[in-house]
C-alpha positions in Angstrom: -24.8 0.4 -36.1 -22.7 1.1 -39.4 -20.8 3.9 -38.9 -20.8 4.0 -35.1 -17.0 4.5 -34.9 -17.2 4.2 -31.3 -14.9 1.4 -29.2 -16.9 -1.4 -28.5 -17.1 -2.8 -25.1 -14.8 -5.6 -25.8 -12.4 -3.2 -26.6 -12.5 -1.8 -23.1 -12.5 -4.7 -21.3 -9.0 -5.5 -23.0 -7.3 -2.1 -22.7 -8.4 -2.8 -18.9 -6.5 -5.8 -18.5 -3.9 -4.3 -20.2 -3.8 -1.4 -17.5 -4.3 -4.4 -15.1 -0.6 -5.5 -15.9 -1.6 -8.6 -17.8 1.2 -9.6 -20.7 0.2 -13.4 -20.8 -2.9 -14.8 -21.3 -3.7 -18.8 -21.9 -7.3 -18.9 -23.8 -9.3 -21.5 -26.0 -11.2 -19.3 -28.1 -14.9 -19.4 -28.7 -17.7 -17.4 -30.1 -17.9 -16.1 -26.4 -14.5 -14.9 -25.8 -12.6 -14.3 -29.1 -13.4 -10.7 -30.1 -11.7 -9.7 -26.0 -9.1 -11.7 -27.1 -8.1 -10.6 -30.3 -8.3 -7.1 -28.7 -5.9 -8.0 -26.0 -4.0 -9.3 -28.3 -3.1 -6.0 -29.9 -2.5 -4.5 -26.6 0.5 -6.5 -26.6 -0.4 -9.7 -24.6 1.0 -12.6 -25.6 -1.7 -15.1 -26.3 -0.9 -19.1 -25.8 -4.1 -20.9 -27.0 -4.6 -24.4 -26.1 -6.3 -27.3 -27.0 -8.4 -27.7 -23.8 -9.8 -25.3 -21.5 -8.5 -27.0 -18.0 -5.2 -26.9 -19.7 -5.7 -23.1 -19.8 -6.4 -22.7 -16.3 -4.0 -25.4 -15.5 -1.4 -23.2 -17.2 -2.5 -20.1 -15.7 -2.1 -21.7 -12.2 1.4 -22.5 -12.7 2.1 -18.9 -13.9 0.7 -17.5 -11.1 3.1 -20.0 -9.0 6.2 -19.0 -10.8 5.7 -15.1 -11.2 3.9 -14.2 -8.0 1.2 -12.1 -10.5 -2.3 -12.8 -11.4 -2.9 -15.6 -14.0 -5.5 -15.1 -16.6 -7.1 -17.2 -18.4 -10.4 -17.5 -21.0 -12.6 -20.3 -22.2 -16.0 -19.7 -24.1 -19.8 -20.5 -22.2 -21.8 -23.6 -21.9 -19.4 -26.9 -22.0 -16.5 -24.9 -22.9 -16.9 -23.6 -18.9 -17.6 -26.6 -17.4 -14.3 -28.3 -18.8 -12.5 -25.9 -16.4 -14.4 -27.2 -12.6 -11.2 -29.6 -12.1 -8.4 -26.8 -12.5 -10.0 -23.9 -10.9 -10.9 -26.0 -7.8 -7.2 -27.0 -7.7 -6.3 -23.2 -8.0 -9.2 -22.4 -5.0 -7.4 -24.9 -2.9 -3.7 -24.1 -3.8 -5.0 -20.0 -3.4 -3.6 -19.1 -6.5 -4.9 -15.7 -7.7 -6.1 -16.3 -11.3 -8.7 -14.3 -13.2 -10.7 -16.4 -16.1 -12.1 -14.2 -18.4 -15.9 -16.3 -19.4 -17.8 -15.3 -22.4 -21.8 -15.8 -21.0 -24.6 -16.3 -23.2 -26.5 -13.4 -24.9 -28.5 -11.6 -21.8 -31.1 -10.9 -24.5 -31.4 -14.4 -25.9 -34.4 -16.1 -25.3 -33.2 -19.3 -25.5 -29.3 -20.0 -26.7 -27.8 -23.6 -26.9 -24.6 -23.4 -24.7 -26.5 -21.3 -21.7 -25.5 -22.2 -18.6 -25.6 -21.2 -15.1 -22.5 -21.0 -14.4 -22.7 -19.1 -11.5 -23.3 -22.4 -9.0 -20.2 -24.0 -10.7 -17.7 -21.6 -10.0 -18.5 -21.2 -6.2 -18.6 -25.2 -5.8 -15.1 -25.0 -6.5 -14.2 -22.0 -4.2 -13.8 -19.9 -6.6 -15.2 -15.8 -6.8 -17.5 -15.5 -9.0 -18.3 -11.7 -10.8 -21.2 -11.8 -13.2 -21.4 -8.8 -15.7 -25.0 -7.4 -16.0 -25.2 -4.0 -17.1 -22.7 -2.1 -19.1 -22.2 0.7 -16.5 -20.8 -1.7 -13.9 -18.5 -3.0 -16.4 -15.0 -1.7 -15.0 -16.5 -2.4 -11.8 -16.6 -5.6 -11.9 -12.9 -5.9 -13.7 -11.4 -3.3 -10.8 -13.1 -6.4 -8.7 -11.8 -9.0 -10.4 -8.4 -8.7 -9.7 -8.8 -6.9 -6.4 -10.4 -10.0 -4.9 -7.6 -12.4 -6.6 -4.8 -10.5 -5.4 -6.3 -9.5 -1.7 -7.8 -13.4 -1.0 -5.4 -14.9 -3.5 -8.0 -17.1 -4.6 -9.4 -17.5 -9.0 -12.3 -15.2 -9.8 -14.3 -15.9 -12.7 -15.8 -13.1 -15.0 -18.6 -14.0 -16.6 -19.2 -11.1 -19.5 -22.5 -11.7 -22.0 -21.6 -12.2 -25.6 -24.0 -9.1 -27.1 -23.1 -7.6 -24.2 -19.2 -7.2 -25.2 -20.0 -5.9 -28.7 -22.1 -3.3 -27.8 -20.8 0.4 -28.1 -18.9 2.1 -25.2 -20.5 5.0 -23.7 -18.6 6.5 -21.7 -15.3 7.7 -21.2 -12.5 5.4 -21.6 -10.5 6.2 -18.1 -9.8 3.2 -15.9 -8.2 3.0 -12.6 -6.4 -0.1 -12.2 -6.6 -2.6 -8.7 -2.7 -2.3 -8.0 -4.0 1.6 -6.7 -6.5 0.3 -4.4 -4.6 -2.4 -3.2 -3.8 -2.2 0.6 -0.3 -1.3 1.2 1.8 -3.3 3.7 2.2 -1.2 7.1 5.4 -0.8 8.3 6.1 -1.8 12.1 5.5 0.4 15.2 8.8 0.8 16.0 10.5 1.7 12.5 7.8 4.1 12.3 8.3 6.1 15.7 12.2 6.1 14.8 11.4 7.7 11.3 9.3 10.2 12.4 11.7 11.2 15.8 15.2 11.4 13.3 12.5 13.6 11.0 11.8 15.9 14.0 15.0 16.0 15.5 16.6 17.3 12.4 13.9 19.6 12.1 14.5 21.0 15.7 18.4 20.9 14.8 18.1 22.6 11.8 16.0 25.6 13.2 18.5 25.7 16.3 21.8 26.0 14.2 19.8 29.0 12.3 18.2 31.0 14.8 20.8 30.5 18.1 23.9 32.1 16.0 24.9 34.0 19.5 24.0 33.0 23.7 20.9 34.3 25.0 19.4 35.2 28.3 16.9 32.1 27.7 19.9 30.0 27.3 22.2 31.1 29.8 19.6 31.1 32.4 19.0 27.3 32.9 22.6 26.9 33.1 23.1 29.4 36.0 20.1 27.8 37.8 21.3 24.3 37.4 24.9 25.5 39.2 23.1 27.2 42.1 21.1 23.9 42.5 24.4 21.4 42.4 25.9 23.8 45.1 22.7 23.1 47.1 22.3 19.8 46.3 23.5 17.0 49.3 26.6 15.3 48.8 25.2 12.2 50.4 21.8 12.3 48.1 23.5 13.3 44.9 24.1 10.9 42.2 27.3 11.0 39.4 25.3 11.7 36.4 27.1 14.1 34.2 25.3 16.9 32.4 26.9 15.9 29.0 24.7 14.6 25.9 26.4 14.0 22.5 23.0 14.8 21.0 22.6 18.2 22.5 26.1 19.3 21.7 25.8 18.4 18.0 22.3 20.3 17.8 23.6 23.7 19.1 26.0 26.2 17.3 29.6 26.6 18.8 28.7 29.4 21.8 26.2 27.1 23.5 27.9 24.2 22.7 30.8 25.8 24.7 28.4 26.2 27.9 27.1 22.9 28.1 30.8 21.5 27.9 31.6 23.9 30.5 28.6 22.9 33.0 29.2 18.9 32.0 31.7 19.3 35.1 28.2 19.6 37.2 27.2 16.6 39.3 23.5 16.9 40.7 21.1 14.7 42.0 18.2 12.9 39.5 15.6 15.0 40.8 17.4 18.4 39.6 18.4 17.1 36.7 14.9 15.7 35.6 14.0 19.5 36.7 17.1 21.3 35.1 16.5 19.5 31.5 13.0 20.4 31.4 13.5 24.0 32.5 16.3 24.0 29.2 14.1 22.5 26.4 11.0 24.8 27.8 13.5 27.6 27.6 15.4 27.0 24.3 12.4 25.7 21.8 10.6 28.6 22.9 11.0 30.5 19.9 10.3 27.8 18.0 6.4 27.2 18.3 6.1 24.6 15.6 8.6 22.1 17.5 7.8 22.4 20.9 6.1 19.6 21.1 9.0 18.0 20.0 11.3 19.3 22.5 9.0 18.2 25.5 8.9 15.0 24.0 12.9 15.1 24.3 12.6 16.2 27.7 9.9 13.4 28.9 12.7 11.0 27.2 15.4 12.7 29.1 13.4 12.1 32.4 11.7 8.6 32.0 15.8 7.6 31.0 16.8 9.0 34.5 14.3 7.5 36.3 
C-alpha cells in the first residue's frame, strides 16, 4: 500500500541472516530472490553473483569446507532451482551445512510459469527442506534453517513465496538467532567433578580461615580422642599411617594447624583413623551448615583412600 512505511518481509528475512552471522553470500538473482538480496546486501554481506546456480551452491560448499560456518546460497524458482540438484546432492553426501535461500512462486497465483514443486527435489538429494507458508512462521522457519544445517551438518533449502516476501511485516522485528539454541558441547565427567570439588574446597577453606581465628572445644576434642585411642590401640594390629594431610594443614589458621602437626606423631590402626577423621570433619564443619555436605564428602574420601 503507498505509504505503508512499514519493513517489508524481505527486509526481515535479511536482517535475520544478518543476525545469523552470514557475511558471504553466492546468489544468481531472479525475480524470486533479488529484493532478499539486495536487502542483505546492505546489511553488509558481501554478495558474489554467478553465472549459474550449481556454481553458487558449488561455491557455497567449498566455503563451508574452508571456514567451518554455514554456506549460503540463493537461486530464483522453477528452472533456476532445478539447476542446483547436482551441487546440493554433493553437499548432502559431503554433509556440508549450507542454507539456499529459494524464491517460490506466488502462493496466491493461480497459475505462474516457473511453479514448481520443489519440495520432492530437494529431499531426493538429501537435503532439508523448509517451506515458508504463512508470514507468522516466518523466523521460524529461518531459526530452523540453520539450526538443522549446523546440528545434522547437512544443506537446507528455504523455499520463501515471491508475494509472500513483499508483503508488510507485522510484528515486532526481534529475532533470536540459532547460535543461542545450539547445543553446547558437555564437558567430561571427570573435569567436571574436579571443578566443582576445587570450587567447594575453597569454599570450605575460605569460611575455615574466617571463622576458626582461635582453638575450640569442637576442635580440640577429636584430637584428645584420637590420642586415647592410639594408646589403646594393639601394637601388633596397628598400621604406620601418619595423621598428617598437606590439605588440612593449609585449610586451618595457625593454632589448629599447630595441633594437627603436633598429633601427626600419632600412629593408629585404619579402623580408628577412618573413625577419628570422621568424628573431626563432623566436628569442625559444624558451624558451617552450608558445607557440610562437603566435609563428609571429604571424609567418605579420606575413608574409601584408607581402605
Amino acid at each position: 500500500m503507498k505509504g505503508d512505511t512499514r519493513p517489508r518481509v524481505y527486509d526481515i528475512l535479511a536482517k535475520a541472516f544478518a543476525q545469523e552471522g552470514v557475511r558471504t553470500c553466492f546468489a544468481l538473482l531472479g525475480d524470486a530472490n533479488m529484493n532478499w538480496a539486495a536487502r542483505l546486501s546492505e546489511q553488509g554481506c558481501r554478495m558474489i553473483y554467478v553465472r549459474h546456480e550449481h556454481c553458487a551452491v558449488a561455491m557455497a560448499d567449498g566455503y563451508a569446507r574452508a571456514t567451518g560456518k554455514v554456506g549460503v546460497a540463493s537461486t530464483t524458482c522453477g528452472p533456476g532451482f532445478t539447476q542446483i540438484m547436482t551441487a546440493l546432492t554433493i553437499a548432502a553426501r559431503g554433509n556440508v551445512p549450507i542454507v539456499v535461500f529459494a524464491g517460490d512462486s506466488p502462493l496466491a497465483a493461480a497459475w505462474y510459469l516457473q511453479q514448481i514443486d520443489m519440495a520432492p527435489l530437494a529431499l531426493a538429494c538429501g537435503a532439508h527442506y523448509v517451506a515458508v507458508k504463512h508470514i507468522d512462521r516466518l523466523l521460524d522457519n529461518v531459526r530452523e534453517a540453520f539450526l538443522v544445517a549446523q546440528l545434522e551438518q547437512r544443506p537446507v533449502v528455504l523455499s520463501v513465496p515471491m508475494d509472500l516476501q513483499k508483503q508488510a511485516w507485522p510484528h515486532l522485528t526481534d529475532y533470536t538467532p540459532s547460535s543461542e539454541l545450539v547445543p553446547i558441547a558437555q564437558r567430561p565427567l571427570l573435569a567436571g567433578w574436579l571443578v566443582a570439588f576445587s570450587a567447594a574446597a575453597a569454599k570450605v577453606s575460605a569460611a575455615a580461615a574466617a571463622s576458626l581465628a582461635a582453638p575450640s572445644a569442637a576442635f580440640t576434642a577429636p584430637l584428645a580422642a584420637s590420642s586415647s585411642l592410639a594408646s589403646a590401640a594393639p601394637a601388633a594390629d596397628a598400621e604406620a599411617i601418619p595423621l598428617a594431610s598437606p590439605t588440612l594443614k593449609s585449610t586451618f589458621p595457625a593454632a589448629e594447624s599447630r595441633a594437627l602437626i603436633a598429633s601427626a606423631s600419632l600412629v593408629v590402626s585404619a579402623d580408628s583413623l577412618a573413625a577419628t577423621a570422621l568424628s573431626l570433619a563432623s566436628a569442625v564443619f559444624s558451624p558451617f551448615q552450608p558445607v557440610t555436605e562437603t566435609a563428609l564428602g571429604i571424609s567418605t574420601l579420606f575413608m574409601h583412600c584408607l581402605s
